[in-house]
N, C-alpha and C positions, 0 to 999 in steps of 0.2 A: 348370471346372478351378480349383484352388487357384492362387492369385494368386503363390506363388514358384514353382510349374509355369510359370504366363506369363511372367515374368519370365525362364525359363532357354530357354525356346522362342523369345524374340524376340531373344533376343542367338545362338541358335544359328538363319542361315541364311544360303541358301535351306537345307530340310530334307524327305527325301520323307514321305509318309503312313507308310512302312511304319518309319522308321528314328524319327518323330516316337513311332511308338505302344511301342518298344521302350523311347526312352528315358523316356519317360511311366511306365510301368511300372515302370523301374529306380529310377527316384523315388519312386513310392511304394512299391518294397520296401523303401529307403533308410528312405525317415521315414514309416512305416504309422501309430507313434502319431500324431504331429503333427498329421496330417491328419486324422483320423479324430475327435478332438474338433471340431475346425472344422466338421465334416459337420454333427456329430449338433446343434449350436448352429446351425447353418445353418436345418434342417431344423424343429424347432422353431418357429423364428421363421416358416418358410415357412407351416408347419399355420395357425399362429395366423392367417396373413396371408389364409390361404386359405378358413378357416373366417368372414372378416370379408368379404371377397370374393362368398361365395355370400349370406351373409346381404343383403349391399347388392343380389345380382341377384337375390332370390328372388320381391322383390316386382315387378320389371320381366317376368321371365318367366310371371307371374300374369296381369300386363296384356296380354302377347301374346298368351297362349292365349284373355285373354276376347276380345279383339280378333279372332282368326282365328275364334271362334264368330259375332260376330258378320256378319264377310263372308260367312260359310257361309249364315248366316240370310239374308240380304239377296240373296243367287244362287239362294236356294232359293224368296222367295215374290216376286219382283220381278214387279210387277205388270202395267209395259208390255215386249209382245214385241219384241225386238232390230229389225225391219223399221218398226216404229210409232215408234223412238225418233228417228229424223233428222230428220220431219217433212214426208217426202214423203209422198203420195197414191200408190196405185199406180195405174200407166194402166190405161186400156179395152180391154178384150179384143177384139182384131178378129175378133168373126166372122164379121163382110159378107166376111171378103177383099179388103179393100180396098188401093189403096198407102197408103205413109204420109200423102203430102199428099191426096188424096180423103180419108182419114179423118179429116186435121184441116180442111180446108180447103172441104171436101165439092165443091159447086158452083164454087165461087171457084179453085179449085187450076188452077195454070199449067204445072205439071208433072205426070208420072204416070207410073209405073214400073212394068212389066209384071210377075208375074199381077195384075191390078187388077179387080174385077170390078163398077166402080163404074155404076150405069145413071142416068141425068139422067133427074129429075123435071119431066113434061113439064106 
């Protein structure tokens, strides 16, 4: 909004939306030239501003797009599989059936938790 628009809005309130946009209106039927140079010198200045604007971002949004190619690349041939990257081992398959402690602890184990199907090496 043209700056003696604000200027008449802030010395008139409180003001509702509907009674703000009426007399908004009657302002610039009041002074249509006045304002209407200010626009087109405005607007101008904006292009110009706007046209300096994409040029400083054109080269930054070059660099994102190489950039997101290259994440693409790197999700696409990554070489070790997501379970191999933490550094664990995976355990032993129990297929004696054994409990947990006979299967680590075999002979030695002080405990045993039933189905167990551990048989001692005599």
């Amino acid at each position: 909004m043209p700056i003696p628009v604000q200027i008449i809005f802030a010395t008139i309130s409180p003001i509702s939306l509907y009674k703000a946009a009426a007399v908004a209106d009657r302002i610039f039927e009041i002074n249509s030239n006045s304002f209407s140079v200010s626009f087109v010198t405005s607007v101008s200045e904006n292009s110009s501003s706007v046209l300096n604007h994409h040029s400083a971002t054109e080269p930054l949004c070059d660099k994102v797009k190489a950039l997101r190619r290259e994440v693409a690349d790197l999700r696409r041939f990554r070489s070790i599989p997501r379970n191999a990257r933490n550094g664990r081992t995976r355990s032993k398959s129990r297929s004696e059936k054994l409990s947990y402690y006979h299967f680590r602890f075999r002979e030695n184990a002080k405990k045993c938790i039933s189905p167990c199907f551990f048989q001692e090496s005599s």
